[in-house]
C-alpha positions in Angstrom: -5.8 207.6 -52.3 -6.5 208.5 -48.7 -6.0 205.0 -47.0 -2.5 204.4 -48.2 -1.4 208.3 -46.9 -3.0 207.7 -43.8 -1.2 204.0 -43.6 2.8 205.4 -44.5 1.8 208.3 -42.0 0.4 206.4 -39.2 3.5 203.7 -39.6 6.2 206.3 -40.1 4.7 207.9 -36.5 4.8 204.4 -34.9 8.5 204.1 -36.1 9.3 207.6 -35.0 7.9 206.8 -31.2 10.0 203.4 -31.5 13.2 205.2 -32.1 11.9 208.0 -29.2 11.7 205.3 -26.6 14.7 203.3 -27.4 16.6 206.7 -27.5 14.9 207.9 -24.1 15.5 204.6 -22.4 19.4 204.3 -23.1 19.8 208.2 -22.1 18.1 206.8 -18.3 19.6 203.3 -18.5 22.9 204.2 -16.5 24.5 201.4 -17.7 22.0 199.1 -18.1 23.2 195.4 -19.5 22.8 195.5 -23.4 20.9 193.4 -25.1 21.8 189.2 -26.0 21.7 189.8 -29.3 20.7 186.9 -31.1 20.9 186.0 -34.2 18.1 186.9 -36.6 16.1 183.6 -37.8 13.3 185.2 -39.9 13.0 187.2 -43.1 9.7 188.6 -44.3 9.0 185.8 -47.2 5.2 186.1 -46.9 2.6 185.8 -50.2 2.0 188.5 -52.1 -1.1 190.2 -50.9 -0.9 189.0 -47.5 -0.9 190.7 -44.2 1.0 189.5 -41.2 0.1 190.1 -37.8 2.0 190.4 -34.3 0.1 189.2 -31.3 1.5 189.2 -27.7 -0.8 187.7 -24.3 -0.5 189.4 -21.8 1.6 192.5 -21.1 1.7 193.0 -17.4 4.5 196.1 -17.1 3.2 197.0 -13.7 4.9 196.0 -10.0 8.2 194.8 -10.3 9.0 195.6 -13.9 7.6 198.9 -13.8 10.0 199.2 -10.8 13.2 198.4 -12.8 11.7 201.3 -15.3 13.2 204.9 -15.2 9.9 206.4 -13.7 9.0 203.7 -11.1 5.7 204.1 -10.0 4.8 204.5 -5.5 6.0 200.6 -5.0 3.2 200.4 -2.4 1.0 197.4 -2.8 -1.9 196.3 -1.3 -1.3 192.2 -1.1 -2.0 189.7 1.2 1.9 188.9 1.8 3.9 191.5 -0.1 3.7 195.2 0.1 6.0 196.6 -2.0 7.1 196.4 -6.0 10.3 196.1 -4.6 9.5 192.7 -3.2 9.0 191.5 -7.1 12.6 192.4 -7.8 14.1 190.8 -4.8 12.6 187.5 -5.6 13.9 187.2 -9.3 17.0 188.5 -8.2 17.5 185.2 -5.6 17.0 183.0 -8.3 18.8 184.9 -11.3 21.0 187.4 -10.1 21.0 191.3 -10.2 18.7 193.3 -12.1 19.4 196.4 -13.0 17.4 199.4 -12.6 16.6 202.5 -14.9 17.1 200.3 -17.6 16.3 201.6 -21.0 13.0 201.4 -22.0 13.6 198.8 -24.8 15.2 196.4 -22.1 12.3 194.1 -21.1 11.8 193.1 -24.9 15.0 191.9 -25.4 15.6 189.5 -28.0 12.5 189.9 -29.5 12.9 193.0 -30.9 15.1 191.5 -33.3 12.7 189.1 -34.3 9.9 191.9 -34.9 12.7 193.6 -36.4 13.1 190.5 -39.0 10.0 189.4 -39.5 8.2 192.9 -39.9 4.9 192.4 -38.7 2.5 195.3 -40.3 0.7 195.6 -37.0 1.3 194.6 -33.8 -0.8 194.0 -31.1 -1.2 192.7 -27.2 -3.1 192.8 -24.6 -1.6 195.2 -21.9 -2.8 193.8 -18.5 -1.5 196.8 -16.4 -3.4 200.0 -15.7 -1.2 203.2 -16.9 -1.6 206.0 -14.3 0.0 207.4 -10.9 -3.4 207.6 -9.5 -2.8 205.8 -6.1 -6.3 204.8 -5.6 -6.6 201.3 -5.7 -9.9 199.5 -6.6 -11.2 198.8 -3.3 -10.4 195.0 -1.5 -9.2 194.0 -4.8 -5.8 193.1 -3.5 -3.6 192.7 -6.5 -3.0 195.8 -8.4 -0.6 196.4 -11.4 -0.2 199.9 -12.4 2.8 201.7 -14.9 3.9 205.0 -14.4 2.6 207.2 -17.3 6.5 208.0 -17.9 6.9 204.7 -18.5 5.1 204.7 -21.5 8.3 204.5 -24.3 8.4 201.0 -22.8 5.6 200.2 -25.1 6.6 202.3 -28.1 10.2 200.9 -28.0 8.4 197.4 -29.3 6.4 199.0 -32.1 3.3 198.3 -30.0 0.7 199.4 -32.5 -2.4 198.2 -30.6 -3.4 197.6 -26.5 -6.5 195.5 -26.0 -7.7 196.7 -22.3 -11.1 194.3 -21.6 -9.3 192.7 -18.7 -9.0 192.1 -15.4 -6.5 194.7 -14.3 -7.0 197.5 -16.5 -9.3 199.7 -13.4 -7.2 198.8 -10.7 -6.4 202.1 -9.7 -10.6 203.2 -10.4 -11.9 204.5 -12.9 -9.6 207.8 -13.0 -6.7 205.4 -13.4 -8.7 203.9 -16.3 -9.2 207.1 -18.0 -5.3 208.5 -18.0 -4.5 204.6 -19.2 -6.4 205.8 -22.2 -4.9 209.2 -22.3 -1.6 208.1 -22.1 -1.7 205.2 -24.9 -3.9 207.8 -27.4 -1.2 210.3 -26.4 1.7 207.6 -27.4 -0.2 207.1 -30.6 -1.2 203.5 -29.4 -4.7 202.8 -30.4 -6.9 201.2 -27.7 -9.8 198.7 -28.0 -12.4 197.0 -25.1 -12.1 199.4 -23.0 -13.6 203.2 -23.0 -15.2 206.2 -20.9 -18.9 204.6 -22.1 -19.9 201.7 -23.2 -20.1 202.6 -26.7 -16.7 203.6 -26.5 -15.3 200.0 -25.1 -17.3 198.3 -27.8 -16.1 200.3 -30.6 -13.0 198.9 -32.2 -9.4 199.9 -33.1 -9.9 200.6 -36.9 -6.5 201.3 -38.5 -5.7 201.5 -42.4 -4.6 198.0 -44.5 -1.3 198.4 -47.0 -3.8 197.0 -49.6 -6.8 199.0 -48.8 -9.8 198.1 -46.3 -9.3 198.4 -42.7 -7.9 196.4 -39.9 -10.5 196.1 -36.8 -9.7 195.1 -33.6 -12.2 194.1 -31.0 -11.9 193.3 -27.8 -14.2 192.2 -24.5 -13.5 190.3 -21.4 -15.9 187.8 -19.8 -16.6 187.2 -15.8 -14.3 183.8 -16.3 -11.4 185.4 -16.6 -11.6 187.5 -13.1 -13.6 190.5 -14.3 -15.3 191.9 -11.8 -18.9 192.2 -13.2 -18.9 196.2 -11.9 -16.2 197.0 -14.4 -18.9 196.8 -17.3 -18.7 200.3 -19.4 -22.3 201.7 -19.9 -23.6 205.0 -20.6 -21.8 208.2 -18.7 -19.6 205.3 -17.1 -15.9 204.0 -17.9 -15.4 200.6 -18.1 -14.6 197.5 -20.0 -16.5 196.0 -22.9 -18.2 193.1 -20.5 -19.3 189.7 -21.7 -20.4 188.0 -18.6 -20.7 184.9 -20.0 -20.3 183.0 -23.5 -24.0 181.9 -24.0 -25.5 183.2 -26.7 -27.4 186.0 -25.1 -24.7 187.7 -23.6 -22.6 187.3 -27.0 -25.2 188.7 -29.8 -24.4 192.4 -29.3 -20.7 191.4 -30.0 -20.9 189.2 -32.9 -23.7 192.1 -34.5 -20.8 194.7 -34.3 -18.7 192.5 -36.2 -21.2 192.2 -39.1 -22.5 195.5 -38.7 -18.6 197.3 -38.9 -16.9 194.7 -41.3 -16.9 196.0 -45.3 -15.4 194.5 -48.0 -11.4 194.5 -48.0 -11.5 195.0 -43.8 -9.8 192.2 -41.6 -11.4 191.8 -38.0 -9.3 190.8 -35.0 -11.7 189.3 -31.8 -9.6 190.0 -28.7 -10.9 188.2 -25.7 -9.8 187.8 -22.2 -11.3 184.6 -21.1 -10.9 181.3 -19.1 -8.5 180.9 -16.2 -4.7 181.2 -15.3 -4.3 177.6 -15.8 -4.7 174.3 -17.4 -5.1 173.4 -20.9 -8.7 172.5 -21.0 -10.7 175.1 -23.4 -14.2 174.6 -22.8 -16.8 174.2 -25.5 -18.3 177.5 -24.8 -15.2 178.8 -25.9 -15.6 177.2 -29.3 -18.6 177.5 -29.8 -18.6 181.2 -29.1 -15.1 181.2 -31.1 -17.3 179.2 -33.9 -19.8 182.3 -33.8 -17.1 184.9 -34.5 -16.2 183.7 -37.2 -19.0 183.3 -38.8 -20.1 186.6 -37.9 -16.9 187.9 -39.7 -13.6 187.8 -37.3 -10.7 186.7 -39.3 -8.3 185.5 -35.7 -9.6 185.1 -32.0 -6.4 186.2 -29.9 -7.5 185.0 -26.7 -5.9 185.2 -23.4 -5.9 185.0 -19.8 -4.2 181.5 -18.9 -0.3 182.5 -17.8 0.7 180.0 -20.5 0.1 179.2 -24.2 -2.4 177.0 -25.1 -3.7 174.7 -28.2 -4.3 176.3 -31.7 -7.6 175.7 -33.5 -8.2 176.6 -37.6 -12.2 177.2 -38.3 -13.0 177.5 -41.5 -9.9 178.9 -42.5 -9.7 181.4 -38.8 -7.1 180.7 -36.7 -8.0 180.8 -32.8 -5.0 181.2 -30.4 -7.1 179.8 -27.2 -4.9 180.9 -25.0 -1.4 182.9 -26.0 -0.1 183.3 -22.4 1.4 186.0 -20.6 4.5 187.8 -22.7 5.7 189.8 -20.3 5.4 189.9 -16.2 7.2 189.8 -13.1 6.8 186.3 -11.7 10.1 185.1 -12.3 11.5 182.9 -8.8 7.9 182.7 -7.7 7.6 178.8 -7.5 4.2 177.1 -7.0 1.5 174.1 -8.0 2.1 175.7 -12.0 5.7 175.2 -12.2 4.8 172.3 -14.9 3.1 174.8 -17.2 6.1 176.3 -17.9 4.8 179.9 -17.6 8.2 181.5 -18.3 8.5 180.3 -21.5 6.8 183.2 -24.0 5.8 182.7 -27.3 5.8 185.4 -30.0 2.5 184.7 -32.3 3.7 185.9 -36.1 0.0 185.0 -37.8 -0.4 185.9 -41.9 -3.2 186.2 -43.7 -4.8 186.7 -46.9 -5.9 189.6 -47.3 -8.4 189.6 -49.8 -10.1 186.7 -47.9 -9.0 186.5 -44.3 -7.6 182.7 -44.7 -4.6 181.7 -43.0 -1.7 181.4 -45.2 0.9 180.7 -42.3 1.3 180.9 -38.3 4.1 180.6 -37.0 5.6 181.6 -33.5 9.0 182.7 -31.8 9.9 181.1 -28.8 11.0 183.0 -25.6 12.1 182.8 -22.2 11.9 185.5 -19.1 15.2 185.7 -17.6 16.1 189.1 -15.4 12.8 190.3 -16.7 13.6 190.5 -20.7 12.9 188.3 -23.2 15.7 185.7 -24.6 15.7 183.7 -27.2 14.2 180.0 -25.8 17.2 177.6 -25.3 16.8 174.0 -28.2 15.2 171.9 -25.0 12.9 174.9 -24.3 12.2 175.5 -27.8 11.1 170.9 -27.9 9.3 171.6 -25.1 6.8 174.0 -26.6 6.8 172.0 -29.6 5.8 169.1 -27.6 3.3 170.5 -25.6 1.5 172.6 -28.3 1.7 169.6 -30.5 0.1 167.6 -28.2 -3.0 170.1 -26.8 -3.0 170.8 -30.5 -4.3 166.9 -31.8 -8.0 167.7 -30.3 -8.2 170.3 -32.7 -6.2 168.6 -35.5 -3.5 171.0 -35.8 -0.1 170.3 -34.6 3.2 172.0 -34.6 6.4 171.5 -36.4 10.1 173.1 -35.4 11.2 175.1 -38.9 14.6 176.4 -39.9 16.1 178.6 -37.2 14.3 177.5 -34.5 10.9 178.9 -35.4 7.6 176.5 -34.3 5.0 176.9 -37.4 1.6 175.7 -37.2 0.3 172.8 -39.5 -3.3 172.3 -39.8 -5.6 171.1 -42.5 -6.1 173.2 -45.8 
């Protein structure tokens, strides 16, 4: 009788602190612009039995959109070329227009609140690339540091945000103090936190949360030196820090893939978060699935992996889905124009993955797809929407999956049963 209390409690808290922040952000907005509004295009038609999951890349709420936020963090930066926050703002503005600022808390989700909203995830879960803190010591020579003003928070809530992986390569910008009132703040906003921690048992241990059904849902995350992790910002004993790979031989993996099958009982589902690879290209190297290979058989039922600025191919083993690469959600790099223009990094995807959940299988993945414009999140225009199909089709075929455009403009994965 105790898991389902704790589960209605633990939800109806997480709805609470959604209402909270969408109610705090339209008393600062001022006028902000309201949202697009589009039209819902999912219902929640899943399997009986089955558990759907929510997974976002990355979540980089720091520099300019933390700027735009009604507690803007000290804009200084400490960048090769730009010194302020401010300077993020100006350069979306050339290209789209004015942006307005105090905007309610709920504003940079946009039109994918309405599909969360429709399809009803049961937990929902990203990987939050931005240190929370006003701590305004920066991680020495490390140039690029995202932080979000602790009042900032209700940004996070507003979206329902149940979980925050951390084992990345911005999450102790601002030290270690800045590391350890990231953590306050989330536990305090009743976000659960995983691969990162005040010791290294701490990082390691997962975000354990209560299934509908029964069992639990565990959520693991590390980060490896590949993806830009400095090697110093391994947790260990008495020290904070993130749950560290180094690299994906087998050596420096064992410890993870024993805490899977040392944690994981009977009715539990296990998410392996990982921050990995590069920014960009589609390539995923055969350490990856290999190591992706291991999980699974040590008991993770999805690898959400992330890092590359865009979304990468899909891969079903044994049943497991692994999103190689599920690309940033949510940053300020809109008017920056570059080599990666091609990649089409302003072009979001929402991952909605279900499972069964006596057995972990995948019953059904399918995925929303966005664009970044004024920093929120619009529905993906028809050509955009082909695009993704195309692309994710294509990186897909190595893998023998592919992707298909459903009713109402959703992309669902097809793979072989």
């Amino acid at each position: 009788m105790t898991a389902p209390f704790s589960y209605i409690g633990r939800v109806n808290r997480r709805r609470f602190l959604q209402a909270t922040g969408a109610l705090l952000g339209a008393l600062a907005s001022r006028g902000a612009a309201p949202s697009a509004g589009a039209q819902s295009t999912m219902e929640r038609d899943d399997p009986p039995g089955s558990v759907t999951l929510f997974f976002g890349g990355d979540v980089m709420t720091g520099r300019g959109i933390d700027q735009i936020l009604p507690h803007p963090s000290d804009p200084v930066l400490y960048e090769g070329y730009i010194k302020s926050s401010e300077g993020y703002v100006d350069i979306a503005e050339r290209v789209s227009g004015p942006i307005p600022r105090s905007v309610a808390f709920d504003y940079i989700w946009g039109d994918a609140l309405e599909a969360l909203d429709s399809v009803r995830p049961d937990f929902r879960i990203v990987n939050l690339e931005t240190s929370v803190t006003a701590s305004n010591e920066p991680w020495p020579s490390k140039g690029i540091n995202y932080r979000m003003h602790p009042g900032n928070v209700p940004a996070l809530t507003a979206a329902g945000i149940d979980c925050c992986v951390l084992a990345n390569n911005h999450v102790l910008d601002w030290c270690e103090a800045g590391l350890e009132e990231t953590l306050a703040s989330l536990r305090d906003a009743g976000i659960e936190t995983a691969g990162a921690g005040r010791t290294a048992e701490e990082a390691a241990k997962p975000a354990a949360v209560p299934l509908p059904g029964g069992g639990r849902l565990r959520v693991y995350s590390a980060g490896g030196r590949d993806s830009g992790i400095p090697p110093r910002w391994a947790a260990a004993a008495g020290k904070p820090g993130v749950n560290f790979l180094g690299g994906l031989d087998p050596a420096s993996t064992a410890r993870f893939e024993e805490r899977i099958r040392v944690d994981k009982r009977p009715g539990d589902l296990a998410v392996a978060s990982l921050h990995w690879g590069g920014n960009w290209g589609y390539d995923v190297p055969e350490a990856q699935r290999t190591f992706a290979r291991r999980l699974v058989n040590a008991g993770a039922d999805v690898i959400h992996g992330h890092s590359s600025h865009h979304a990468k191919g899909i891969e079903v083993i044994d049943g497991k889905p692994v999103i190689c690469g599920a690309g940033d959600l949510i940053n300020d790099y809109e008017g920056i124009a570059g080599g990666n223009d091609a990649y089409r990094g302003e072009l979001p995807l929402l991952y909605f993955v279900t499972l069964n959940a006596a057995d972990g299988t995948l019953e059904r993945l399918r995925m929303q797809p966005m664009r970044i414009y004024k920093f929120r999140l619009q529905r993906a225009s028809d050509s955009e929407t082909a695009w993704l199909r195309d692309t994710l089709d294509r990186e897909g075929r190595r893998f023998n999956t592919g992707v298909e455009l459903s009713a109402g403009g959703m992309l669902e994965l097809q793979w072989d049963h």
